[in-house]
ZALUM-652835 format. One line per field, with one value per residue (C-alpha): residue in three letters; x, y, z. Coordinates in Angstrom, 3 decimals, decimal comma. Example, Ala and Ser with C-alpha at 12.3 -4.5 7.8 and 13.67 -1.06 7.14 Angstrom:
BEGIN
resn <- ALA_SER
x <- 12,300_13,670
y <- -4,500_-1,060
z <- 7,800_7,140
% end
This chain:
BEGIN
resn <- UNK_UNK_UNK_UNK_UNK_UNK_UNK_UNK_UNK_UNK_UNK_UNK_UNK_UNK_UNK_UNK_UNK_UNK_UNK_UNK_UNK_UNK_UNK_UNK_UNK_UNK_UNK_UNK_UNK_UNK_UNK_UNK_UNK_UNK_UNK_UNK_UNK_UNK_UNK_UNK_UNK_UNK_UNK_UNK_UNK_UNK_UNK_UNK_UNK_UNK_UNK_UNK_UNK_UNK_UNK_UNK_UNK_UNK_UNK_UNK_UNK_UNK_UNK_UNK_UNK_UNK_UNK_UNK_UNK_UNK_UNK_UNK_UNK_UNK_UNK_UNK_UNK_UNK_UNK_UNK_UNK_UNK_UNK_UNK_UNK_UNK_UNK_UNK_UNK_UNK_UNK_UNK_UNK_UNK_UNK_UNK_UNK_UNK_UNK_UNK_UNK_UNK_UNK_UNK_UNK_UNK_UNK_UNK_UNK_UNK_UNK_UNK_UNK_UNK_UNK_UNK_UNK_UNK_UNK_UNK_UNK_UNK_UNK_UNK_UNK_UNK_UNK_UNK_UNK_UNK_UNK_UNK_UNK_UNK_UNK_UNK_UNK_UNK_UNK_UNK_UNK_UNK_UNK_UNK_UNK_UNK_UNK_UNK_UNK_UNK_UNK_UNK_UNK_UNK_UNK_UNK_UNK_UNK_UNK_UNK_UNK_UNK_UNK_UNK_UNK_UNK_UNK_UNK_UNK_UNK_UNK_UNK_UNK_UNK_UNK_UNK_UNK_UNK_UNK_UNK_UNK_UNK_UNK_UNK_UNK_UNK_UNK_UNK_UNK_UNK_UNK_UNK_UNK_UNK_UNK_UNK_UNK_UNK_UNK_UNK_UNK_UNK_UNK_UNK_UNK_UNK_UNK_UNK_UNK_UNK_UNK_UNK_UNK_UNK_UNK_UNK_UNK_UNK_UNK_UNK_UNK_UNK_UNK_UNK_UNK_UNK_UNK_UNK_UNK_UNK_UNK_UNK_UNK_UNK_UNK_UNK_UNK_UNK_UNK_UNK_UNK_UNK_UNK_UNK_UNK_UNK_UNK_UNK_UNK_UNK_UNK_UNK_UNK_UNK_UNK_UNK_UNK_UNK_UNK_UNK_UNK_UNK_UNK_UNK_UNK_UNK_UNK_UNK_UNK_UNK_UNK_UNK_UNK_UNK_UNK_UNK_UNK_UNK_UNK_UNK_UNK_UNK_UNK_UNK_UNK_UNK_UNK_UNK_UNK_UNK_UNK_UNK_UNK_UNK_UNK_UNK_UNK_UNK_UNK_UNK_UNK_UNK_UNK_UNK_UNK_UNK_UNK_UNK_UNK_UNK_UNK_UNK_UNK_UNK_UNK_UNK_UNK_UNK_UNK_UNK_UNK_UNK_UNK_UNK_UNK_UNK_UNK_UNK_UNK_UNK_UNK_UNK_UNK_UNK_UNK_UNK_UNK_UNK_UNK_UNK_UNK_UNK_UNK_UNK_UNK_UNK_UNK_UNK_UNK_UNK_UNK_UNK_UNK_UNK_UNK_UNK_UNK_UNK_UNK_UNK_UNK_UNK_UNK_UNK_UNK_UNK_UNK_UNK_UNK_UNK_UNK_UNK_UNK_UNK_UNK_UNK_UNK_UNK_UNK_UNK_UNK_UNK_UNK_UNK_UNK_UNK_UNK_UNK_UNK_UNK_UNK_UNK_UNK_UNK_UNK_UNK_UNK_UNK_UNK_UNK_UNK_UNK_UNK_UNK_UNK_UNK_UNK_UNK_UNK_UNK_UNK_UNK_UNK_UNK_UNK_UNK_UNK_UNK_UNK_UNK_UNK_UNK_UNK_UNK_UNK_UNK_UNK_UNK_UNK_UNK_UNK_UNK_UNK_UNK_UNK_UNK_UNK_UNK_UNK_UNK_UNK_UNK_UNK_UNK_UNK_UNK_UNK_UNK_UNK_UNK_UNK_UNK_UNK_UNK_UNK_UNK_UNK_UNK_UNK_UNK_UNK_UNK_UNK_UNK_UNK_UNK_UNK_UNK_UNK_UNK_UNK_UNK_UNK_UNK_UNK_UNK_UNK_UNK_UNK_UNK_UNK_UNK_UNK_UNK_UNK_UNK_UNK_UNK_UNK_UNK_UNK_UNK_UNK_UNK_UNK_UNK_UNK_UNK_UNK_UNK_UNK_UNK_UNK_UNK_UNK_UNK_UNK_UNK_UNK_UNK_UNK_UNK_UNK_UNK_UNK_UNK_UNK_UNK_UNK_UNK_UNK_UNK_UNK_UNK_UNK_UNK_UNK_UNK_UNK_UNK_UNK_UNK_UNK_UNK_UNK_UNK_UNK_UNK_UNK_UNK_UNK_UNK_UNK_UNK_UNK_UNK_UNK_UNK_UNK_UNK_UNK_UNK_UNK_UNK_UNK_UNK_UNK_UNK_UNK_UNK_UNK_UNK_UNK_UNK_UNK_UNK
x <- -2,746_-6,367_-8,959_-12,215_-15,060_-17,100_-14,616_-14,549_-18,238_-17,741_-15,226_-17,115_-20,062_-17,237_-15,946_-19,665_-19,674_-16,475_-17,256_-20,604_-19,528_-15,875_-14,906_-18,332_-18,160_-14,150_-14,865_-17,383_-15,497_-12,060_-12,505_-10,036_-8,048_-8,915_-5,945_-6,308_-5,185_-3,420_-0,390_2,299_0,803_-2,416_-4,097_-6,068_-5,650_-8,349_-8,423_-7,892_-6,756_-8,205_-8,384_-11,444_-9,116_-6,587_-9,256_-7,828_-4,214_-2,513_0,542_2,261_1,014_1,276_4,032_6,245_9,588_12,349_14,795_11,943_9,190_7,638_10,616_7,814_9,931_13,242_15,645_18,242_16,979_18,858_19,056_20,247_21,208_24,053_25,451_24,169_23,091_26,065_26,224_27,165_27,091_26,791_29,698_31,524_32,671_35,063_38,037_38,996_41,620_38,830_36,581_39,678_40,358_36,479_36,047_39,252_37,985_34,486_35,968_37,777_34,580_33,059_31,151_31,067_30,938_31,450_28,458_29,702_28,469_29,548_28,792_26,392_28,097_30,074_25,726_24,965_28,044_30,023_33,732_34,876_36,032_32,174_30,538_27,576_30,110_30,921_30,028_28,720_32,358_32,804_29,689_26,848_29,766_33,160_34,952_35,701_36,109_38,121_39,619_42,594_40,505_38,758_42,262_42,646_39,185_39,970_43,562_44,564_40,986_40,302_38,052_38,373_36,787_34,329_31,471_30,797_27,875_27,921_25,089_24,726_22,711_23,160_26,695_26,921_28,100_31,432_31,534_31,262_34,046_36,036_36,105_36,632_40,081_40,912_40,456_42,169_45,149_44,908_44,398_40,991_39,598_36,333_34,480_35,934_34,332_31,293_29,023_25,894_25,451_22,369_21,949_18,127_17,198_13,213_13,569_15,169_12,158_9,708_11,112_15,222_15,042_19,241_18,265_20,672_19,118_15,806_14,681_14,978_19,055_19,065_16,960_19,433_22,607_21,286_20,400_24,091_25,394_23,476_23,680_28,055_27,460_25,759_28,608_31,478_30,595_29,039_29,331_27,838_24,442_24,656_21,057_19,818_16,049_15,005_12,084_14,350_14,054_10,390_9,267_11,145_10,035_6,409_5,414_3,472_4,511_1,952_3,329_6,977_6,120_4,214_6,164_9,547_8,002_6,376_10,074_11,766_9,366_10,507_13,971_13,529_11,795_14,012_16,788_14,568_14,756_18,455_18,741_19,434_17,619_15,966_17,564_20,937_20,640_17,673_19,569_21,962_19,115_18,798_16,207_16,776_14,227_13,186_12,357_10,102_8,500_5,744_7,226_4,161_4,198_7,761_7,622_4,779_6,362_9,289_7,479_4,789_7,821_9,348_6,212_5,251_8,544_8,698_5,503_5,963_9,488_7,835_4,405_4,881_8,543_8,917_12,197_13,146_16,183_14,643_17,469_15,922_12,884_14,433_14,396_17,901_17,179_19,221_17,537_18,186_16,403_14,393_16,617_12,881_11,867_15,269_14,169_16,156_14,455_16,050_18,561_19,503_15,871_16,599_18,903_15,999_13,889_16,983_16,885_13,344_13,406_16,279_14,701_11,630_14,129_15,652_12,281_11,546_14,324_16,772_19,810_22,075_21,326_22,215_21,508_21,260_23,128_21,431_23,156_21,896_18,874_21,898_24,977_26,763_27,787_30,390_32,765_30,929_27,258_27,994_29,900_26,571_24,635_26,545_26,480_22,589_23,221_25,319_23,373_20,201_22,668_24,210_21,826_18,183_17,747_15,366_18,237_17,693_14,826_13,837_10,731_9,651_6,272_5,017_1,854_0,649_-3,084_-1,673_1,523_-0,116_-3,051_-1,122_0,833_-1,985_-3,565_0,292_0,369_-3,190_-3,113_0,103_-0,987_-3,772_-1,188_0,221_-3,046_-3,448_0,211_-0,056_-3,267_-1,420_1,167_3,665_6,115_8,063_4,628_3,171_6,322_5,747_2,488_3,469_1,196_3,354_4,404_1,090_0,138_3,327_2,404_-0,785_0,379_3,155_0,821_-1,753_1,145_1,998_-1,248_-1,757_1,599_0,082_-3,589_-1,625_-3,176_0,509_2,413_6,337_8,011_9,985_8,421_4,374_4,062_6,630_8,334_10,920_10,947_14,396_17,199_18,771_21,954_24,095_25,781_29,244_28,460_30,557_32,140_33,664_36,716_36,047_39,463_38,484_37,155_40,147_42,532_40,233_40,553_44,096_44,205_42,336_44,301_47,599_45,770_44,351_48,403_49,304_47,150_48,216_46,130_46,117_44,836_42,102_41,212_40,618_38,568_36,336_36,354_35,432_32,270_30,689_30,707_28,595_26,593_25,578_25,541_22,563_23,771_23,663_23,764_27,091_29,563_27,976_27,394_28,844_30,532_33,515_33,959_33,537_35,907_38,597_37,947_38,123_41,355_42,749_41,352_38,611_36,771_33,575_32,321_33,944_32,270_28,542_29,137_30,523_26,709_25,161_26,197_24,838_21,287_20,455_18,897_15,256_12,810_10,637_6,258_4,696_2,031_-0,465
y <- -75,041_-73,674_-75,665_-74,770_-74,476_-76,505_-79,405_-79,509_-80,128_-83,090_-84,516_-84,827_-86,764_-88,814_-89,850_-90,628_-93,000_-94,498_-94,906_-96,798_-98,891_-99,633_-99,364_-100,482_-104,383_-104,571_-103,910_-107,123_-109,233_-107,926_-106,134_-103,297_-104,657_-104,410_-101,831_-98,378_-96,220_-93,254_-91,729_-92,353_-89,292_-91,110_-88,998_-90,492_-91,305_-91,359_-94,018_-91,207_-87,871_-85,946_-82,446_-81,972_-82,693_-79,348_-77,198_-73,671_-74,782_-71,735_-72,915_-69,334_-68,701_-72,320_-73,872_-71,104_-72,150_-73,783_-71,079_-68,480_-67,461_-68,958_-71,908_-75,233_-76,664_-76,085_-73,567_-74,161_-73,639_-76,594_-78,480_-81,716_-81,201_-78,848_-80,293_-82,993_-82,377_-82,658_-85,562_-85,961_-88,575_-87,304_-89,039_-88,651_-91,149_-91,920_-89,019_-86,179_-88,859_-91,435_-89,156_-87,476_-90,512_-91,516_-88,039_-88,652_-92,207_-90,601_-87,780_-90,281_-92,480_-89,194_-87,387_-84,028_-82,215_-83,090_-83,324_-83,800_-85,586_-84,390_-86,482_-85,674_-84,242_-81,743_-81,181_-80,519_-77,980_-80,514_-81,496_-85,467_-85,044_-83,954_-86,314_-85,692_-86,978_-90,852_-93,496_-91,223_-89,943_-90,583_-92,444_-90,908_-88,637_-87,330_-86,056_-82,111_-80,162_-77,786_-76,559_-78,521_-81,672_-79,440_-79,346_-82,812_-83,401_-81,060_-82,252_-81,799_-81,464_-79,161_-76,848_-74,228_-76,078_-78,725_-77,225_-78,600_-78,923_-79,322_-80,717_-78,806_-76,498_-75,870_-74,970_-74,433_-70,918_-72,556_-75,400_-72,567_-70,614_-73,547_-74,233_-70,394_-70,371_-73,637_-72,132_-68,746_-71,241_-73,050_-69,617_-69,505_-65,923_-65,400_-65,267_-68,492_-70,577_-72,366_-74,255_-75,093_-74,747_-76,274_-73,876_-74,214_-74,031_-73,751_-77,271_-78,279_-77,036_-78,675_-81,863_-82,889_-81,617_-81,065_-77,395_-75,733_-72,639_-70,457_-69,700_-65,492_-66,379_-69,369_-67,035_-64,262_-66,994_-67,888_-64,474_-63,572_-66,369_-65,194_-61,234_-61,911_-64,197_-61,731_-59,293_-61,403_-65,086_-64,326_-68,223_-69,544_-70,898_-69,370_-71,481_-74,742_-74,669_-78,253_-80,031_-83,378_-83,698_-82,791_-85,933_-87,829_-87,034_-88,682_-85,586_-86,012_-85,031_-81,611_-80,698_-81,030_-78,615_-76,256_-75,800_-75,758_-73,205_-71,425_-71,551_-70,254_-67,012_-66,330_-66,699_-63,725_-61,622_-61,831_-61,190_-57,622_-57,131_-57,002_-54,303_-56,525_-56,280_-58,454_-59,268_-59,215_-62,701_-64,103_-65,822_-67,670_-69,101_-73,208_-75,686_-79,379_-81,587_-85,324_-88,085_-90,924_-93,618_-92,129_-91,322_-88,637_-87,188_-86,848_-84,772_-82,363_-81,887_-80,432_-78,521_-77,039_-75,793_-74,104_-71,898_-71,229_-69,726_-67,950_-66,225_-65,742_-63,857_-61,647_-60,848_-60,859_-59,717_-57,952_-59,186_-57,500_-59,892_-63,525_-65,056_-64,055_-66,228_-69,218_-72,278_-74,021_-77,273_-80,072_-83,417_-86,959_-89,747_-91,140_-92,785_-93,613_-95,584_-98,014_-101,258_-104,106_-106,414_-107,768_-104,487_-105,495_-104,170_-100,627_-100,596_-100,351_-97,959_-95,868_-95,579_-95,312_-92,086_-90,863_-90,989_-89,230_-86,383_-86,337_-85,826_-83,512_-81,209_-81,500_-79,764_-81,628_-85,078_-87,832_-91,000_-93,050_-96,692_-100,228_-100,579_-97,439_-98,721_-100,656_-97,925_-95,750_-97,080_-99,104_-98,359_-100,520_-99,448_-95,924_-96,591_-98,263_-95,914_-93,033_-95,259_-95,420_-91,832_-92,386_-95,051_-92,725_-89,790_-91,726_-94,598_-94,051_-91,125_-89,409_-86,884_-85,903_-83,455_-80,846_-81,855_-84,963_-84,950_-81,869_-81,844_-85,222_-84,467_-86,541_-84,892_-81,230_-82,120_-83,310_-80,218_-78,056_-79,948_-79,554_-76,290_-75,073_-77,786_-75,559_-72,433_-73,536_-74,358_-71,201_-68,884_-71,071_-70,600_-66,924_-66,800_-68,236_-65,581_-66,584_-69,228_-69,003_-68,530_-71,354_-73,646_-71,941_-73,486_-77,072_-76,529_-78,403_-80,429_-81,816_-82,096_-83,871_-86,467_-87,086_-87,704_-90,358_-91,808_-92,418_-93,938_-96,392_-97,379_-97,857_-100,209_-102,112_-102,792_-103,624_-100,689_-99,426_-101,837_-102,386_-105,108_-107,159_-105,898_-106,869_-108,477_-110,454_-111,498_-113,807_-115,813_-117,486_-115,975_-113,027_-113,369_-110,866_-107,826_-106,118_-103,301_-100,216_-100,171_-97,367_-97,614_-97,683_-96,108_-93,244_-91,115_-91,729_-90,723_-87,104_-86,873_-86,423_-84,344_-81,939_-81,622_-81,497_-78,624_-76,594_-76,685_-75,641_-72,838_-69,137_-68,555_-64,588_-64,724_-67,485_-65,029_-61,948_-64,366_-65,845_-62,529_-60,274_-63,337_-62,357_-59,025_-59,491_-61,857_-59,847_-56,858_-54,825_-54,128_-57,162_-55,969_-54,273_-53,874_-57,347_-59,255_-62,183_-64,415_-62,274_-62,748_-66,899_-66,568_-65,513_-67,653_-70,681_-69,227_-69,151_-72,857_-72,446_-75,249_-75,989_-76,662_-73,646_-71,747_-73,200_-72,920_-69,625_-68,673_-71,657_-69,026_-66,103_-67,494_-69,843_-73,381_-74,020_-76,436_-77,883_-77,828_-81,332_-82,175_-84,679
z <- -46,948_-46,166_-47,045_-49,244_-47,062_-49,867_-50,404_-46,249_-46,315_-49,249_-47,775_-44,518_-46,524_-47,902_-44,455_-43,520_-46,281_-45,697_-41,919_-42,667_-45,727_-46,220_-42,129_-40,936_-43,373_-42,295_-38,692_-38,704_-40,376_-38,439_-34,942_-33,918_-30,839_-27,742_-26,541_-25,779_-28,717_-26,601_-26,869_-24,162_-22,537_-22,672_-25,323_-27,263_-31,246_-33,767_-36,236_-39,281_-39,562_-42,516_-43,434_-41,374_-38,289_-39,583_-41,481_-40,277_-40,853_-42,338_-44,452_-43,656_-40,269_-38,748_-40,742_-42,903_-44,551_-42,618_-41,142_-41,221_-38,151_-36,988_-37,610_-36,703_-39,594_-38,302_-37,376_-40,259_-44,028_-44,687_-41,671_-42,279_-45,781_-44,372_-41,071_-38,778_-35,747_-32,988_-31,493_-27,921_-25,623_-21,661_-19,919_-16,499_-13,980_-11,744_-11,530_-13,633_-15,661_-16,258_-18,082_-19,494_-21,307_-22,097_-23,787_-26,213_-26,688_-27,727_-29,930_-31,652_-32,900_-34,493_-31,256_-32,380_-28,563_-25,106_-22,802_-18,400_-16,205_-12,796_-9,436_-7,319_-4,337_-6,866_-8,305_-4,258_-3,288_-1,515_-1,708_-2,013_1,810_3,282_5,384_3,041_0,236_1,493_-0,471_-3,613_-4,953_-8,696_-8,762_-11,544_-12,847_-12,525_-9,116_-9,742_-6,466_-7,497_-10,675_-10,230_-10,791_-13,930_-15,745_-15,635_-16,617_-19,780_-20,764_-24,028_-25,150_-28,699_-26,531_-29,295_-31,638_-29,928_-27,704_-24,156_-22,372_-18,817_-17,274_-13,502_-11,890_-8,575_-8,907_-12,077_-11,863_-9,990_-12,772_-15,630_-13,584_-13,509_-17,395_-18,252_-16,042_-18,115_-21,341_-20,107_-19,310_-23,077_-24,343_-25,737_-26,236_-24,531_-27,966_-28,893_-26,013_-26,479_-24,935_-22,755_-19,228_-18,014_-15,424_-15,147_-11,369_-11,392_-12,904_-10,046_-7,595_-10,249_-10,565_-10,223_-6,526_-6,747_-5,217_-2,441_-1,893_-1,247_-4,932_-4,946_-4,380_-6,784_-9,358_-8,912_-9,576_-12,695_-13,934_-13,220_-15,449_-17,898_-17,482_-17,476_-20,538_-22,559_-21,785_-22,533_-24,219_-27,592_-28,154_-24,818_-24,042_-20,219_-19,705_-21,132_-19,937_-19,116_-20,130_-19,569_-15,851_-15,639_-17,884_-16,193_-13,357_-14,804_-16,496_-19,913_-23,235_-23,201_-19,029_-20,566_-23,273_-20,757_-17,707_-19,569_-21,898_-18,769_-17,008_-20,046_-20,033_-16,443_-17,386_-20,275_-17,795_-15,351_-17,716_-18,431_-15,241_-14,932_-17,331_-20,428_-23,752_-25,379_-28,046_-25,818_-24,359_-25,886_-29,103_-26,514_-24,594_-24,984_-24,193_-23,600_-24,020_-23,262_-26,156_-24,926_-27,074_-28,845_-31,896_-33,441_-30,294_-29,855_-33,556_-32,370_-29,283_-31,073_-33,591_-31,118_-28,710_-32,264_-32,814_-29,298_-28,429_-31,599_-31,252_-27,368_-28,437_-31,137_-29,855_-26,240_-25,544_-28,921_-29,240_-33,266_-33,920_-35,772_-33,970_-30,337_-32,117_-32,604_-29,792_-30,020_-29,292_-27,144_-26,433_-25,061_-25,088_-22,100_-19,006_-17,493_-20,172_-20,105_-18,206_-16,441_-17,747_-20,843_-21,545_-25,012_-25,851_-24,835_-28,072_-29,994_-27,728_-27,930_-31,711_-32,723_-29,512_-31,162_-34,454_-33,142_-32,065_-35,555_-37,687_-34,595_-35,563_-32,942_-33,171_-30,693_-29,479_-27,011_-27,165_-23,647_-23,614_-22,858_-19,989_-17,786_-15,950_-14,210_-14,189_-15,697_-19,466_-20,279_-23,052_-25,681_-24,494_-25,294_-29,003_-29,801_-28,332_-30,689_-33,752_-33,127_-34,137_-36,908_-38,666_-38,769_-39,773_-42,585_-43,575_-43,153_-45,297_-42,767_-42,971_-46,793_-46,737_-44,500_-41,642_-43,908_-42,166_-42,561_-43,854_-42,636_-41,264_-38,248_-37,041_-37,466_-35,565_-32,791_-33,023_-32,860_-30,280_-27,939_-28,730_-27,594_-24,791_-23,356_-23,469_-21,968_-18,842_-19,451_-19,012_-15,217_-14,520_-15,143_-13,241_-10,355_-10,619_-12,546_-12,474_-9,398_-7,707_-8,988_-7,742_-4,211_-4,594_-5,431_-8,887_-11,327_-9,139_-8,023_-11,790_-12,775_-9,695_-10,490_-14,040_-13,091_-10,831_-13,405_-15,909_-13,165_-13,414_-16,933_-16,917_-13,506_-15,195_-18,416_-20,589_-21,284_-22,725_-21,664_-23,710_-21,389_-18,334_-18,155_-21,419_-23,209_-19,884_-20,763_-17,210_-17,671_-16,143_-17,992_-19,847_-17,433_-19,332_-17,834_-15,807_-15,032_-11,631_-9,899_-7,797_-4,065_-3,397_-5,073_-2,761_-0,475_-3,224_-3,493_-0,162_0,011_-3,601_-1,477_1,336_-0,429_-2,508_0,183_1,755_-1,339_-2,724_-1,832_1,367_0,914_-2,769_-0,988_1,294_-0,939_-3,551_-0,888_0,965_-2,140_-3,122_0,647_0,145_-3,274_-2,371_0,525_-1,662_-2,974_-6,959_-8,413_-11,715_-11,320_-8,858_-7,067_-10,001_-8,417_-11,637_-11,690_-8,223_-8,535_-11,473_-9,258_-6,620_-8,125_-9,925_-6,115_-5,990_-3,837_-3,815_-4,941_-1,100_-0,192_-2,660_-2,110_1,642_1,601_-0,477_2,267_4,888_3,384_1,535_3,824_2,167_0,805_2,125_0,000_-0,004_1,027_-1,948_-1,173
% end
């Protein structure tokens, strides 16, 4: 798809012309508006895209065949053609039984995988009955202290042929622990299991802020997952590595794209570092990324994040295997864009993002529900948010050909333009020291607050437009929609599942678990005889706790404290 330097040159005349005679009579007659043409990100837009704006695209190089390096148009020869992408909708509330019987309800409108939501005092390494734990049980996910609670959650469920992803970080070494001794019990053979843990920590430092400890220990938990998943889970994703949390944490489209790309490149070299090849884990490594409301930038996004990992793999890493090339791609669309203001209008934000992730070439997918800026989703917010899914699945066509926008002067401009404006990030990250130093030093988090701070602006001053919000503002009062509600008695009723449990449990297997967890954590091979998910494993198969667990590593790690940025 190079260009000839001579027809470059006439077309350049041509757009002279055009500009001075065609544009130059409309724009009299019919000025432009008055609104800034930028991207969400605030980049801004020419009024045309031409060859001139791609003239060095190589068709092999930049683009290639779908299925082949460096994959910008998809990961799947096919894609579409052959199998959907899986659709999942992230759910959890309440108890183990609630979500229980959400996940069957969901399976049986077409979801293709389970996605869990776990509350946030399981997400912080505290048990229902922890002062830290009142008021917050059951309420922006399910209640799972301890695996008891997980084989409720997981009752009757076809975990041999759905995958799950659970979305958890912190813990989620305990969480992963918890659904292997499930399946174990159902008796699913390790090679059999699959799935996506989230699992991506540095995220947490950049952005999410659910950290526990100092970031060497929390480094060293996650390369464990990964190190015991390459050794025994052939179907797991042991990491899913997050752009999700940073852009909505005000990040733009081009810092999402960085600084999950930068944290991914730590991830594979600390992987090296614990002995592993290459082309041992790399293939099971995920990313999950955010879809806001700028559809051509939601598409280059995807495609930029394709080739940069691909070429990162092969040139820099020298992984051999094309599958340690390919970026297997989760995404959602964006929570931060769902307003209060007149909900019914997030149904179609929610579709034209989740559309964007579709012509992006998004493997998995989950749409959010209308009702979210408010709670968790009711029953009938989240069957419209999957039929959202199904509709563009089954009746758009955007589904019948492979990356239907390849080629547009537009989308692979924009593309170019993510991908060079990333590895730009990526030279200063690197300069800094890397990734974990640059966290120490507050860098992407500075540069993801000044970024949010400027969008706030834009939407105060009126430059960024939110329907329903400052323009559009329907003043009467708002027709009220039914909101989810969790049970206060809840927490009460984990309360006393926990005590009845921690009577119950055999108090010398306890011991030897919990014992046999200090000793690695504390140890100095943590590549072998400390590896430390073995020893999890078979303490949450004594029903340890998940509090017992976290405070048990609380003990030994210590917790981190987080830079001030200005």
């Amino acid at each position: 798809m190079t260009f000839d330097p001579e027809e470059l040159k006439r077309l350049e005349q041509e757009k002279a012309r055009w500009e001075q005679q065609t544009l130059g009579s409309h724009l009299e007659r019919a000025p432009e508006r008055s609104d800034p043409f930028t991207t969400v990100s605030g980049k801004a837009i020419r009024r045309l895209y031409t060859p001139l704006d791609v003239p060095n695209l190589d068709y092999q190089e930049d683009l290639g065949f779908p299925g082949e390096y460096p994959f910008t148009r998809g990961v799947q020869p096919t894609m579409y053609r052959g199998r959907f992408w899986t659709m999942r909708q992230y759910s959890g509330f309440g108890s183990a039984e609630e979500t229980n019987r959400r996940y069957r309800y969901l399976l049986e409108q077409g979801q293709m995988g389970l996605s869990v939501a776990f509350h946030l005092p399981t997400l912080m390494g505290y048990d229902s009955d922890h002062p830290m734990a009142a008021g917050e049980v059951g309420k922006c996910g399910a209640a799972i202290d301890s695996l008891q609670d997980m084989e409720v959650l997981l009752r009757g469920l076809p975990l041999d042929k759905v995958t799950t992803s659970m979305t958890i970080t912190s813990t989620a070494a305990v969480a992963w622990a918890m659904y292997i001794a499930v399946c174990e019990q159902m008796g699913i053979a390790y090679d059999r299991i699959g799935g996506t843990l989230q699992n991506d920590i540095l995220k947490e430092y950049i952005a999410q802020k659910e950290y526990i400890f100092p970031l060497q220990p929390s480094i060293r938990l996650v390369t464990d997952t990964i190190v015991f998943g390459s050794r025994h889970f052939p179907k797991w994703n042991t990491i899913s590595i997050s752009g999700y949390h940073i852009r909505e944490a005000g990040a733009t489209a081009l810092q999402e794209l960085a600084f999950t790309i930068a944290d991914g490149i730590t991830y594979v070299e600390e992987g090296i570092r614990a002995g592993l090849d290459v082309d041992e884990f790399a293939p099971r490594l995920s990313f999950f990324w955010d879809i806001h409301n700028d559809l051509f930038e939601e598409i280059a996004k995807f495609r930029a994040a394709r080739r940069m990992w691909a070429r990162l793999m092969r040139e820099r890493f020298k992984a051999k295997s094309p599958r340690s090339w390919i970026l297997r791609t989760h995404s959602q669309t964006a929570g931060v864009s769902l307003t209060a203001q007149q909900p019914y209008v997030n149904i179609a934000r929610v579709a034209l993002q989740a559309l964007a992730g579709v012509l992006g070439g998004t493997q998995s997918l989950h749409t959010n529900s209308m009702d979210e800026a408010y709670a968790l989703p009711t029953q009938e917010a989240v069957t419209i948010a999957l039929r959202t899914q199904q509709v563009i699945a089954h009746e758009t066509g955007v589904t019948n050909t492979v990356d239907p926008l390849a080629g547009s002067y537009f989308v692979e401009a924009l593309t170019n333009e993510m991908e060079e404006g990333a590895l730009e990030y990526l030279r200063r990250i690197q300069e800094l020291g890397g990734m974990v130093r640059a966290i120490e030093l507050g860098f992407p988090q500075q540069e993801i607050a000044n970024s949010a701070y400027a969008y706030q602006r834009a939407v105060e001053r009126e430059e960024k437009v939110i329907v329903g919000v400052n323009r559009f503002v329907d003043e009467r009062e708002q027709r009220p929609i039914p909101i989810l509600s969790i049970d206060e008695a809840l927490q009460q009723q984990q309360v006393e599942r926990l005590a009845l449990l921690r009577k119950s449990r055999d108090k010398d297997r306890w011991n030897r678990a919990m014992d046999a967890l200090r000793a690695a954590a504390l140890g100095n091979d943590p590549w072998g005889k400390d590896l430390l998910m073995p020893k999890i494993l078979e303490a949450v198969k004594a029903y340890a706790t998940v509090g017992e667990i976290i405070g048990l590593l609380r003990e030994v790690w210590g917790e981190y404290t987080e830079l001030n940025i200005i």
